[in-house]
C-alpha positions in Angstrom: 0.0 0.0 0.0 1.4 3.3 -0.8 1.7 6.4 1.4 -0.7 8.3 -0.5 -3.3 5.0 -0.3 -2.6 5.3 3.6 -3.0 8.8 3.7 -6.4 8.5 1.6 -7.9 5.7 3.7 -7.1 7.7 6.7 -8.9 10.6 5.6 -11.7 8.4 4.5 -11.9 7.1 8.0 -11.8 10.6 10.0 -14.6 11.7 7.8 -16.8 8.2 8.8 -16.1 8.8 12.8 -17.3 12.5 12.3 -20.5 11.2 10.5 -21.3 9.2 13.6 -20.2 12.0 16.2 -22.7 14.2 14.5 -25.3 11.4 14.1 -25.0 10.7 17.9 -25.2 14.4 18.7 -28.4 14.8 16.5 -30.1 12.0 17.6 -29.2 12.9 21.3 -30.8 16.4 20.1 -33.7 15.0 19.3 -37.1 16.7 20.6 -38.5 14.1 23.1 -41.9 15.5 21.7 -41.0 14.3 17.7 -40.6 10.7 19.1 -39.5 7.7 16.8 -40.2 9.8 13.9 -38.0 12.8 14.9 -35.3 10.1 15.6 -35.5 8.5 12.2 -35.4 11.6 10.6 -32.5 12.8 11.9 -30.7 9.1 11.1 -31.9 9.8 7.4 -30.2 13.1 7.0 -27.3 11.7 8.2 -27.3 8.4 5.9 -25.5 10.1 2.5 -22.6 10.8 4.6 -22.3 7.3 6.0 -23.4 5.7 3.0 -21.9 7.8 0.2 -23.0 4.9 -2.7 -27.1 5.7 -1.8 -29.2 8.3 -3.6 -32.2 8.4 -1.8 -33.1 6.6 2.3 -35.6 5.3 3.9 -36.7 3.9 7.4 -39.7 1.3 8.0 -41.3 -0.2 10.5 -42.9 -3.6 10.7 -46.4 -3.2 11.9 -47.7 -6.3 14.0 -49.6 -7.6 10.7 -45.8 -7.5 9.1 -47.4 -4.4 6.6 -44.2 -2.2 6.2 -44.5 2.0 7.4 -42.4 4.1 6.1 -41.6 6.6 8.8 -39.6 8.8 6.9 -37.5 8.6 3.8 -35.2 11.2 1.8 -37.3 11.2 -1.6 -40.7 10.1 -2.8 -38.9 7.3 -4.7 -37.9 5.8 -1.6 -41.5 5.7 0.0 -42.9 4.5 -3.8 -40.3 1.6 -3.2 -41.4 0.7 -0.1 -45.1 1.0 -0.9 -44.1 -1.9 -3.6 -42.7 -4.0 -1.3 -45.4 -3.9 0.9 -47.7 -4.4 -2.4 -45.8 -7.4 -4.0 -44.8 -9.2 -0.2 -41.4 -9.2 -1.2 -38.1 -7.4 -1.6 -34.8 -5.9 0.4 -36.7 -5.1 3.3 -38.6 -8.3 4.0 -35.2 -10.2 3.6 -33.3 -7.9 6.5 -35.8 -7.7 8.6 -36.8 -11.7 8.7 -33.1 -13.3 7.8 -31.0 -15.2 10.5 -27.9 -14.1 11.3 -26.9 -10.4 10.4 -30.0 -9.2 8.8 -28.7 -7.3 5.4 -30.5 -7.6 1.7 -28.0 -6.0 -0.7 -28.8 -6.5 -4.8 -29.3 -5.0 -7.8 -32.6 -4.3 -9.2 -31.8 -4.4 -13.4 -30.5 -7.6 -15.5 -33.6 -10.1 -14.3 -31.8 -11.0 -11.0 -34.6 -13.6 -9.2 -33.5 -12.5 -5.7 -36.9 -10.5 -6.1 -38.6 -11.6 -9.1 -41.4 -9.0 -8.8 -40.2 -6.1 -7.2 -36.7 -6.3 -8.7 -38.0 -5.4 -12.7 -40.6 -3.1 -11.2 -38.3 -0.8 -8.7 -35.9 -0.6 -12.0 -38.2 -0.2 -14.1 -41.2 1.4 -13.0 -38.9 3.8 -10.9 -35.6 3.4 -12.2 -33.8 1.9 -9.4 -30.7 0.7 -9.8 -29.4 -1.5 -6.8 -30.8 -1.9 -3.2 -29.3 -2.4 0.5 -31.3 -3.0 3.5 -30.4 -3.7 7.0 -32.2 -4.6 9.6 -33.0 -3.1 12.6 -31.2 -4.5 15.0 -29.0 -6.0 12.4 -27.8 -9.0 14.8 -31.3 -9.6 16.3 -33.4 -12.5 16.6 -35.8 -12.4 13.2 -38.8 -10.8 12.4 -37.2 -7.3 13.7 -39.0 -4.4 14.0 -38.1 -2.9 10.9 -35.6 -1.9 8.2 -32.9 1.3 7.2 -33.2 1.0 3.0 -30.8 2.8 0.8 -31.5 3.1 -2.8 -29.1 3.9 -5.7 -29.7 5.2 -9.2 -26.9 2.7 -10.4 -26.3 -0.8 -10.9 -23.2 -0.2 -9.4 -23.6 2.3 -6.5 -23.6 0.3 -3.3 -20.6 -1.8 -2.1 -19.1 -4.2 0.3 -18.0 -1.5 2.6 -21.2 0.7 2.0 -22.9 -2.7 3.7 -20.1 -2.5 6.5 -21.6 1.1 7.0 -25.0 0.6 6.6 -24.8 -2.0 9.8 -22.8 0.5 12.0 -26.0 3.4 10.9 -28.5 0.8 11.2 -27.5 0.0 14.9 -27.2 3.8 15.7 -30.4 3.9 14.7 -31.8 0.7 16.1 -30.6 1.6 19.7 -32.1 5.3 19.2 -35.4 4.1 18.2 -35.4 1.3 21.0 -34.4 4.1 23.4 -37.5 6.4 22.3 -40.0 3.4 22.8 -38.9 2.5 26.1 -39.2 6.0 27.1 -42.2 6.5 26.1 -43.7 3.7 27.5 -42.2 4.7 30.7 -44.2 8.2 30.4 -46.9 6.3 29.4 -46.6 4.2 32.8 -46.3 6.9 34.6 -49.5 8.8 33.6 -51.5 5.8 33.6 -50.1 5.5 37.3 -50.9 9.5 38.1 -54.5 8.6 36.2 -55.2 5.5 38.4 -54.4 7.6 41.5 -56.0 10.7 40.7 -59.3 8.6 39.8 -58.7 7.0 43.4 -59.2 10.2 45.4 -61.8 11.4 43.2 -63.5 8.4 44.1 -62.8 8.2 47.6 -64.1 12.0 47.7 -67.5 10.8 45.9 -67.8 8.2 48.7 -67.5 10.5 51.7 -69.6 12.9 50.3 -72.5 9.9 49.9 -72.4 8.4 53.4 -72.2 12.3 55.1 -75.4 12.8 53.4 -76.9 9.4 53.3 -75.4 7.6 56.0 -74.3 5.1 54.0 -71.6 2.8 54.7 -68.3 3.0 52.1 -69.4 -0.3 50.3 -72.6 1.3 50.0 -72.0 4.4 48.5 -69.4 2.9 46.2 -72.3 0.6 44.7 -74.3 3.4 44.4 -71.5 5.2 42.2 -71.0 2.2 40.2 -74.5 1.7 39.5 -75.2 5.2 38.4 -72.1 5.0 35.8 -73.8 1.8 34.3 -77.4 3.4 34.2 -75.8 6.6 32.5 -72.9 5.1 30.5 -70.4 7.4 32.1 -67.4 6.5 33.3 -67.2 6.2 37.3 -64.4 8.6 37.9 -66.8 11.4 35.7 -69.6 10.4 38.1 -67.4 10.9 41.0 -65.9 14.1 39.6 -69.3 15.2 38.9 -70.8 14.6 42.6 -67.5 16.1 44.0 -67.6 19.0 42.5 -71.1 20.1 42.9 -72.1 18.5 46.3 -73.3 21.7 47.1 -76.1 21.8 44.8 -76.8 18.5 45.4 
């Protein structure tokens, strides 16, 4: 290898770490109020400088029926390819995201290749596609994952072996950003259905006091009489309780 080779590669390499330095600073960015999208967004803006070979990006997820959504993509020709896969039931993204192993699809699209025998012709020729890579996300995790990181070139020849080797590195970024978003979110959404539950609780308990000061009723008692009047007026029980709370003086 010569000096200048050395030099180039080197170069090459400073400019990949820096990709993923800004990727991690943009996704760490993120608004928590854009969720998963917001997060998928920003991993498609940074996906040309990663993956130099790919003309236009997408991200999908896998919905629980296996239909694919795309989430966010860098052209209208990306979310056209997508739509096909999820028309025909085949192509790069179904292969990544239900392979064993490391879960990558790369091909081209022209020549009759039978990797995809229906959406290979019609991505190249219906929207002039040239070659597809697609890694799962999470790329080493157990099949079906939840969904895919596509990158789609004009040419025949404009993804490569060490576009792949990037695509996995971006498709874990992402993968771990996305996971991260989720689990927060179901946290929050713990925690509110926790702050509901208890707020509905005193409400309740509120209702009840109010209904055996003025009745004389015992606490099972006025509690039947609460539920009963939510069934006979198809309200829910805390709104009956809210209700009784917060105009026990007119009643």
């Amino acid at each position: 290898m010569t000096l200048g080779s050395t030099s180039e590669s080197g170069e090459i390499s400073s400019a990949l770490a820096a990709a993923f330095v800004d990727l991690a600073d943009a996704l760490f960015a993120a608004p928590p109020e854009t969720g998963v999208v917001g997060v998928v967004e920003r991993v498609v803006e940074s996906a040309r400088a990663v993956v130099p070979g790919a003309d236009v990006v997408s991200v999908v997820l896998r919905n629980p029926d296996g239909r694919l959504d795309t989430v966010a993509a860098s052209d209208p020709v990306a979310q056209k390819a997508d739509a096909l896969q999820d028309e025909v039931g085949e192509g790069p993204s179904h292969t990544a995201m239900h392979s064993t192993g490391v879960g990558t699809a790369m091909d081209r699209l022209e020549g009759g290749d039978a990797t995809w025998p229906t959406f290979g012709p019609r991505s190249a020729g219906d929207l002039g596609l040239g070659a597809v890579l697609s890694t799962g996300m999470f790329p080493g995790g157990s099949p079906p994952r939840f969904g895919a990181l596509n990158f789609y070139s004009w040419s025949p020849d404009g993804l490569d072996e060490a576009d792949r080797d990037h695509a996995l590195l971006l498709a874990a970024h992402a993968a771990t950003a996305i996971s991260a978003v989720q689990a927060r979110t179901a946290s929050e959404l713990r925690v509110s259905q926790l702050r509901e539950a208890l707020q509905s609780r005193d409400v309740i308990g509120q209702a009840k006091g109010v209904l055996m000061e003025r009745r004389g009723l015992t606490s099972d008692e006025a509690f039947d009489v609460l539920r009963r009047t939510s069934q006979d007026l198809n309200v829910k029980l805390r709104e009956v309780a809210e209700t009784l709370v917060t105009r026990r003086e007119e009643l």
